[in-house]
C-alpha positions in Angstrom: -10.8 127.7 -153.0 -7.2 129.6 -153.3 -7.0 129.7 -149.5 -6.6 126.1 -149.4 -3.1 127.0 -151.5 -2.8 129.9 -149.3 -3.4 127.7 -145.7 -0.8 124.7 -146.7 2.1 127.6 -148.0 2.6 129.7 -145.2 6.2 131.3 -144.0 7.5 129.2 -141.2 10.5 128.5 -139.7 11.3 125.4 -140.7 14.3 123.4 -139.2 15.2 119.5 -138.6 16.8 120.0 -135.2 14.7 122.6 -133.4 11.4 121.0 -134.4 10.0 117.9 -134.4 8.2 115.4 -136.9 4.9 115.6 -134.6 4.9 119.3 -136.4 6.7 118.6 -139.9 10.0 120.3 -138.2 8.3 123.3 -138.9 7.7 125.8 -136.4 3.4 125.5 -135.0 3.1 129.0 -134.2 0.5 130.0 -137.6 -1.1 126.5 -137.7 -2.3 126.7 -134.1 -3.5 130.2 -134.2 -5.4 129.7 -137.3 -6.8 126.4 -136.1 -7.8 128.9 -132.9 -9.9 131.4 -134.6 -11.5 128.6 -136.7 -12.6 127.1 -133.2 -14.1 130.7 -132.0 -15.5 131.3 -135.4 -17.9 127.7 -135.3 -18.8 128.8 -131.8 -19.9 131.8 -133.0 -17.4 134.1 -131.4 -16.0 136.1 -134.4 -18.7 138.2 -136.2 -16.3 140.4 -138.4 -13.4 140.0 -140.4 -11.4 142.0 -137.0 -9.8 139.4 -135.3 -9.5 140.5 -131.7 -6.6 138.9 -129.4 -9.1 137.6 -126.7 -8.5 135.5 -123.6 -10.7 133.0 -125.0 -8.3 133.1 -128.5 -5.4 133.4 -126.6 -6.6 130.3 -124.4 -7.3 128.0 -127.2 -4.1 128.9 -128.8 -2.4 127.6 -125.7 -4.1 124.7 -125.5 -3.5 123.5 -128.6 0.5 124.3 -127.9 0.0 121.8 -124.3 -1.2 119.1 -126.3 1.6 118.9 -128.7 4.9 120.6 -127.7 7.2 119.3 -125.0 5.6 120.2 -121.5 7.2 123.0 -120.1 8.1 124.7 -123.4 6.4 128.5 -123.1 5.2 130.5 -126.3 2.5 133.2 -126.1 0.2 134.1 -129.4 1.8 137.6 -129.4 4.2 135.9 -131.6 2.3 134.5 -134.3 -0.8 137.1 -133.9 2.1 139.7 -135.0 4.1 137.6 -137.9 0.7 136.6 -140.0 1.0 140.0 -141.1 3.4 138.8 -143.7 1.3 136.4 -145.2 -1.1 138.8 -147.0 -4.9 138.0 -145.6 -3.8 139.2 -142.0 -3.6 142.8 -141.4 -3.0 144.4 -138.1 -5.0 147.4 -137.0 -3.7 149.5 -134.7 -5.0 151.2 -131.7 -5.4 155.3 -132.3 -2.1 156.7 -132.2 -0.2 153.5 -131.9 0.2 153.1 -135.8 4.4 153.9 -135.5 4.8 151.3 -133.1 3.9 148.5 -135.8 7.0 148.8 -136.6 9.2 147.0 -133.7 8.2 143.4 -132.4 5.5 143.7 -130.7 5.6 139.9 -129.6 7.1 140.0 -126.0 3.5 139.3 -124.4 0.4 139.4 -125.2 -0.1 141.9 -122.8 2.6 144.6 -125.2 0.8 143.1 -128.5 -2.9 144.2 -126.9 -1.6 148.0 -126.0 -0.5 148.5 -129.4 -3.2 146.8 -131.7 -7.4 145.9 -131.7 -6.7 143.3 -133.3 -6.1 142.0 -137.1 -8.9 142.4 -139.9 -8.4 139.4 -142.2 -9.6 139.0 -146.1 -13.6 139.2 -145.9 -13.2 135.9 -148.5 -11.3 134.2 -145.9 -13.8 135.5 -142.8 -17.0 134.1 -145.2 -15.0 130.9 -145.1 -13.8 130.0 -141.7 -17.8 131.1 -141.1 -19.1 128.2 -143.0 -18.7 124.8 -141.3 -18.1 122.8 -144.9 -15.3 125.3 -146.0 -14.3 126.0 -142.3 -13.7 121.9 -141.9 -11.7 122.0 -145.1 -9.6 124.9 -144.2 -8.9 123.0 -140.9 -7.8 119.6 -142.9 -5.5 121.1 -145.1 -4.0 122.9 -142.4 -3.8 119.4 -140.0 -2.6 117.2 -143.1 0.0 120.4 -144.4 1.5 120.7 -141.0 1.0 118.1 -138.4 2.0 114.3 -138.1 -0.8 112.0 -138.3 -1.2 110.8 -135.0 -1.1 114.8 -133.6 -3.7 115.5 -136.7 -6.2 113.1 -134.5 -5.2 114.5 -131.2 -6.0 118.5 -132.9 -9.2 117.3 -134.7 -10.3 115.4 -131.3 -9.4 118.7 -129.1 -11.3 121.2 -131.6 -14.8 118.7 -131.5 -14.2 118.4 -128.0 -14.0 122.4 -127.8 -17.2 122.4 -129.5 -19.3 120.1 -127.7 -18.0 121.8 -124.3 -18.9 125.0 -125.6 -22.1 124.4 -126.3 -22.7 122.3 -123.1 -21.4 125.5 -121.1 -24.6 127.7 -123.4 -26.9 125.5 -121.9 -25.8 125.9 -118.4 -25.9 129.7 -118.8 -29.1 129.6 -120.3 -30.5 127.3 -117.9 -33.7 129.2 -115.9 -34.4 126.4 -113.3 -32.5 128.3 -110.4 -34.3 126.4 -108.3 -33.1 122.9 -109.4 -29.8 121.1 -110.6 -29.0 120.9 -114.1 -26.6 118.6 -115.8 -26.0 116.0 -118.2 -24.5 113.2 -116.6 -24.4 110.8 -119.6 -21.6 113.4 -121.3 -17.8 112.4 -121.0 -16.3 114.1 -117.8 -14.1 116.4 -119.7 -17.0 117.7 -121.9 -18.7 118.4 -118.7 -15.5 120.1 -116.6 -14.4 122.2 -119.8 -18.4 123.5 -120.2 -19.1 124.2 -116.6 -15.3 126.3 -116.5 -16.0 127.9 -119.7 -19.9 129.0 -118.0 -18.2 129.9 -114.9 -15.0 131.9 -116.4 -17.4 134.0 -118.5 -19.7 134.9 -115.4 -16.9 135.9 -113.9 -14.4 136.9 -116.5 -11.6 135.2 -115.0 -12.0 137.2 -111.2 -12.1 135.1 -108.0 -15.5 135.4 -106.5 -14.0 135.4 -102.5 -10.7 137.8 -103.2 -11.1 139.5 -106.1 -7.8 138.5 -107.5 -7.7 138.2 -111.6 -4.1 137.0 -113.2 -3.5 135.8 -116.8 -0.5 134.6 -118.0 0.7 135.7 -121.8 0.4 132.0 -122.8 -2.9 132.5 -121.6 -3.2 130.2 -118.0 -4.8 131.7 -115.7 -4.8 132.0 -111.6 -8.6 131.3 -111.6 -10.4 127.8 -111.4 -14.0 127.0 -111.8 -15.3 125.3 -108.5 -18.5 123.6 -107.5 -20.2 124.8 -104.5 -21.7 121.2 -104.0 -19.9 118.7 -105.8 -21.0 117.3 -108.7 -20.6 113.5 -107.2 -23.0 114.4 -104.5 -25.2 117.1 -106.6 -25.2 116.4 -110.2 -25.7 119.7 -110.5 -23.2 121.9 -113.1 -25.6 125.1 -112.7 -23.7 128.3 -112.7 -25.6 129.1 -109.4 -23.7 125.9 -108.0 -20.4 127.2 -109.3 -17.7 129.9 -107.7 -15.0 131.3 -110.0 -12.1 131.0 -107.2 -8.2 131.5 -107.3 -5.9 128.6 -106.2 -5.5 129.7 -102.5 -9.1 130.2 -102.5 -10.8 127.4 -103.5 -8.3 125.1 -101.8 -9.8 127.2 -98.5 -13.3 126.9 -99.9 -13.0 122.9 -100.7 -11.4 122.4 -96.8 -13.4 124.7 -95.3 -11.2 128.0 -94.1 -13.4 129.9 -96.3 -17.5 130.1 -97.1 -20.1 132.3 -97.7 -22.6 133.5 -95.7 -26.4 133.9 -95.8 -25.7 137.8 -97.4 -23.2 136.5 -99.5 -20.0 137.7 -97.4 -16.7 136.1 -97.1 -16.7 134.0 -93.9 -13.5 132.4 -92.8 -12.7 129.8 -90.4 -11.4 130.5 -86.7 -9.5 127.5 -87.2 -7.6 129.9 -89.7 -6.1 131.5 -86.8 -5.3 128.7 -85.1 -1.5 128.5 -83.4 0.3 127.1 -86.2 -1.3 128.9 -89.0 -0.5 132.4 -90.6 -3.5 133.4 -93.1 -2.1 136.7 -94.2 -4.3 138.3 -96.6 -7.3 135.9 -96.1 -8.4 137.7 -92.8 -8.7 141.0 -94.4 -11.4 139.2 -96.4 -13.9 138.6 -93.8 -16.9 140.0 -94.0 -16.3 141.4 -97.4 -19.1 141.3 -100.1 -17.9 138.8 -103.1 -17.9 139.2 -106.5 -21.0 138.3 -108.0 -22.1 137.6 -111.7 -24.8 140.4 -112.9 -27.7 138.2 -113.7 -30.2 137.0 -110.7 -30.1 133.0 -112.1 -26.2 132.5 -111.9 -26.1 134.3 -108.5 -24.8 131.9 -106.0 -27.4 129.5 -105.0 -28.2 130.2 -101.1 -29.1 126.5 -100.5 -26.0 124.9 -102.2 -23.9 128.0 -99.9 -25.7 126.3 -96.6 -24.8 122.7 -97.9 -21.1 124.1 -98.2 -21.8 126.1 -94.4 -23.2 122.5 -92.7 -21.0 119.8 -94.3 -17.6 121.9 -94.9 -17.0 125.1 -93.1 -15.5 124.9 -90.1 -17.1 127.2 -86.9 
């Protein structure tokens, strides 16, 4: 397979004191978005050779940059999803009309890189590939031996089965019809469980807080939105979607101490001790009463008895 050759020779910026030996001193950028779209491609995600800059891409690409470069250190996949072009299988399409602005940088966020381009069409070879798990595996060694220390090449492989297994756990919760009863698998590893119930919850909801509405992504791809359990999986063993809220940070902090609930017609309640002396709620108070943000099918809609748990045991009156 000449993409092997291709894979291991790619243009990187390659320097002993601005990179490390966990990444070869070269620069990660390439290596951790290819090793991205190999991880949506065995899930299923990519169908056609058009690689589209999703959040879910765009998510795995930073996750793969947390687990290796120093914390802190920021680089969104605008970067690398633009510079492939030069390495001959990666061609960016533009959007209609947008084809003259190929020609600046478009890496300043992912956010510029999206207005500009669908996405990048890749060698059908190279797509046929990364779509078969033997060649797909290979592809993914070559690139973990080429560029990566050996104790990060363990880390990478660990995160990308882990990936998978959480991704298929978070299939069976959406596709779980018991709405009536929990569902969960409590002999899988905590992690597998918490990164399948998010990824189930995030794709309900794509990334919008159920109680305010409030959706904000970062161009490294974090974003303002956590996946929270209605009743808690220590006390319900239950990682249903119907037992799960989508819910931004101020949110669910509310939810978990009771400012916030939901009520029997699925409105935003919210505490009275909210307006107690010494506190100053702002924007929650406009809230109350409002309809929230539902997913479209009946089975992940909130589960009314898992809300009246939440109402009895946690909300304050």
């Amino acid at each position: 397979m000449h993409y092997l050759h291709t894979l291991t020779h790619l243009r990187m910026h390659a320097h002993r004191s601005h990179w490390s030996p966990a990444t070869a001193y070269r620069a990660p950028h390439k290596p951790f978005l290819l090793l991205s779209v190999m991880d949506l491609a065995a899930q299923g995600q990519i169908e056609s050779p058009l690689i589209e800059p999703s959040f879910d891409l765009i998510e795995r690409f930073a996750r793969y940059w947390s687990l290796v470069m120093p914390p802190g250190s920021k680089c969104n996949m605008a970067y690398p999803f633009y510079y492939m072009h030069s390495e001959g299988f990666w061609k960016l399409v533009p959007r209609p009309g947008q084809e003259h602005e190929l020609k600046e940088r478009i890496t300043s966020s992912m956010t510029r890189l999206q207005s500009v381009v669908l996405g990048a069409e890749i060698d059908r070879e190279l797509f046929e590939h990364i779509c078969r798990q033997k060649s797909r595996e290979e592809l993914r060694a070559a690139l973990l031996s080429r560029y990566f220390d050996p104790n990060v090449r363990q880390v990478l492989l660990q995160e990308a089965m882990e990936n998978q297994e959480a991704y298929e756990y978070s299939q069976r919760l959406l596709q779980a019809a018991e709405a009536a009863m929990p569902f969960g698998q409590p002999d899988k590893p905590q992690q597998i469980r918490d990164q399948g119930f998010r990824k189930a919850i995030m794709n309900l909801y794509s990334h919008r807080c159920a109680l305010c509405g409030i959706r904000m992504i970062t161009p490294e791809g974090h974003t303002i939105v956590e996946a929270a359990h209605i009743r808690p999986w220590a006390d319900s063993r239950d990682d249903r979607p119907a037992n799960g809220l989508a819910l931004c940070k101020l949110c669910h902090w509310s939810f978990d101490w009771g400012f916030m609930g939901v009520g029997k017609d699925y409105e935003v309640l919210v505490s009275p001790l909210a307006r107690s002396e010494q506190n100053n709620p702002g924007p929650i108070m406009t809230l109350e009463h409002r309809p929230i943000f539902m997913p479209q099918k009946d089975r992940h809609i909130p589960d009314q008895e898992c809300l009246g748990w939440h109402r009895k045991e946690v909300f304050r009156v």
